[in-house]
N, C-alpha and C positions, 0 to 999 in steps of 0.2 A: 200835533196829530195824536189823536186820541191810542192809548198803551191797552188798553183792557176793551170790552164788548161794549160800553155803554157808549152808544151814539153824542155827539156832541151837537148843538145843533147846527154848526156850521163852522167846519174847521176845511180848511185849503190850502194845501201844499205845490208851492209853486219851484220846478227844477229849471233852469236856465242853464243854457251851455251850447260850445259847439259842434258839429258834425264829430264824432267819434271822440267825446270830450270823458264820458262813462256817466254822462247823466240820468240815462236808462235804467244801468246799472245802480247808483245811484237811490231811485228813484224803486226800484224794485228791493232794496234791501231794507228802505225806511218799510216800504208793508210790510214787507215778511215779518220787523220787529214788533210785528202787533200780534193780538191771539185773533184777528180779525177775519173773516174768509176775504180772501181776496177775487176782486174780478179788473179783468184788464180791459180796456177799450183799446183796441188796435186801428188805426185808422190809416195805416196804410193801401195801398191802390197795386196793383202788380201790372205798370205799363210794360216790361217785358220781363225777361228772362231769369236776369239775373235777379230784379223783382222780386217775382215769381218765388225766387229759391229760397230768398232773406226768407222770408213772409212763413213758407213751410217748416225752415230750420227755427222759426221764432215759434208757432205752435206748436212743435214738439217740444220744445224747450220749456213752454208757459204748462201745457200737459202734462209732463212729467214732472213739474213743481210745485203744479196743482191749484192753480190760478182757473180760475172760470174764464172762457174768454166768449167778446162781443168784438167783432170787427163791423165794423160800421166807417165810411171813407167818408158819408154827407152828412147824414141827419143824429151829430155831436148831440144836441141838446136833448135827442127823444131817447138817443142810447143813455143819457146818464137818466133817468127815469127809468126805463123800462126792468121792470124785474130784478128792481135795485133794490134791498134793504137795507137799515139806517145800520147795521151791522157788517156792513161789507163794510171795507176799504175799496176802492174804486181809483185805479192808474188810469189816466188818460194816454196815451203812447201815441204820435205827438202832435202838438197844437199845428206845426210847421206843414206836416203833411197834410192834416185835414184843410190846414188854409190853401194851401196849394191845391187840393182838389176843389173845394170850395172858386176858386178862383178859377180856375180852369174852366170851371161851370156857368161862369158869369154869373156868379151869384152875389146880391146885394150886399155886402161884406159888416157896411154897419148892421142892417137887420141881423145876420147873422152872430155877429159880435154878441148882440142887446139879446139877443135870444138861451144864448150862451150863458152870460152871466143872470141873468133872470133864472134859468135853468139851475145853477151854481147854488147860488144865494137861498133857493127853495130845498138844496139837498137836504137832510139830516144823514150827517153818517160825513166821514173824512174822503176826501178824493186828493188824488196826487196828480198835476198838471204836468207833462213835459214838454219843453219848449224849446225851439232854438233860438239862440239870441245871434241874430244873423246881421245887424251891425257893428259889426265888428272889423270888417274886409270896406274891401272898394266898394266904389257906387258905379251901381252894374252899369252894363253900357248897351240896353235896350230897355220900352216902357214896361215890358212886362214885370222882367226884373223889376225894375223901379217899385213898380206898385207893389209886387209879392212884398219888398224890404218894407215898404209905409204900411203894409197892416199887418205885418207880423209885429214891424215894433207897438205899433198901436195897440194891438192884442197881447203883446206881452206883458204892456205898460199897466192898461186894464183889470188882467190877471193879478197881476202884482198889488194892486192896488186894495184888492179885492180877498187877496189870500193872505193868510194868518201868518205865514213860514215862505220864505222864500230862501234858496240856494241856487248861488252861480256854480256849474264845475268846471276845473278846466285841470285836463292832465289826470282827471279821475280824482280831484280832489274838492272836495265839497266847500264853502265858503259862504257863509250864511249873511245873505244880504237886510232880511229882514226877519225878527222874531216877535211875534203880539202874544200876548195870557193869552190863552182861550177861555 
């Protein structure tokens, strides 16, 4: 991940981990180490309440730390363009949830994949991916389950492949699965 202002032309930070693992955190401490503006993609959904509350207690948070924020739950590929410059750092916050809304929508999942990384690959300027890596547990025991687990791994797999830096967390401790030069 690029340290200074000069955009790199395609540098991608990929966080892996599980439910309450500190990968967020994680994943927010590698921008802040940059002199870079940061902006966040929040791509969470508020189906109810307590939703609702995560969601507000995280925009005061991202606010007061001074992160630009886009929440966006569907259209991932047109947020990381829009009124992005090759100067921003760009968090994704997380792959997991937008797949999950993405699915819930019946939506074409490889299109949406191909679109994704197409989108990625065209950046100039660093983005931080976070993910859950949700193979880890049992093999759920309905198809929907099923499926969320086969394209999250597949989108994880993709990411990874695709990004410069990758770190699993776990326990809030970081572990560096992959590192390329940029």
């Amino acid at each position: 991940m690029a340290q200074d202002n000069t955009p790199s032309p395609f540098s991608c930070t990929l966080i892996l981990g599980g439910q309450r693992s500190g990968k967020s955190r994680h994943a927010e401490a590698l921008c802040r180490a940059t002199e870079l503006e940061r902006v966040y993609i929040a791509t969470a959904a508020a189906y109810d309440d307590e939703m609702r509350n995560r969601i507000a207690d995280h925009r005061t948070m991202r606010s007061d730390d001074g992160w630009q924020t886009i929440e966006e739950q569907h259209d991932l590929a047109s947020a990381l363009v829009r009124e992005l410059a090759p100067e921003q750092i760009v968090l994704v916050d997380c792959l997991t949830l937008w797949v999950t809304n993405r699915l819930l929508a019946d939506a074409n999942m490889n299109e949406e994949f191909d679109r994704l990384e197409e989108t990625l690959l065209q950046r100039r300027g660093p983005v931080v991916l976070v993910s859950n890596e949700t193979g880890l547990g049992i093999v759920p025991d309905n198809p929907l389950a099923r499926r969320f687990g086969e394209y999250q791994g597949r989108l994880n797999q993709r990411m990874a492949a695709l990004s410069t830096h990758v770190d699993f967390v776990a326990a809030g401790l970081p572990l560096t699965l992959k590192e390329t030069a940029e």
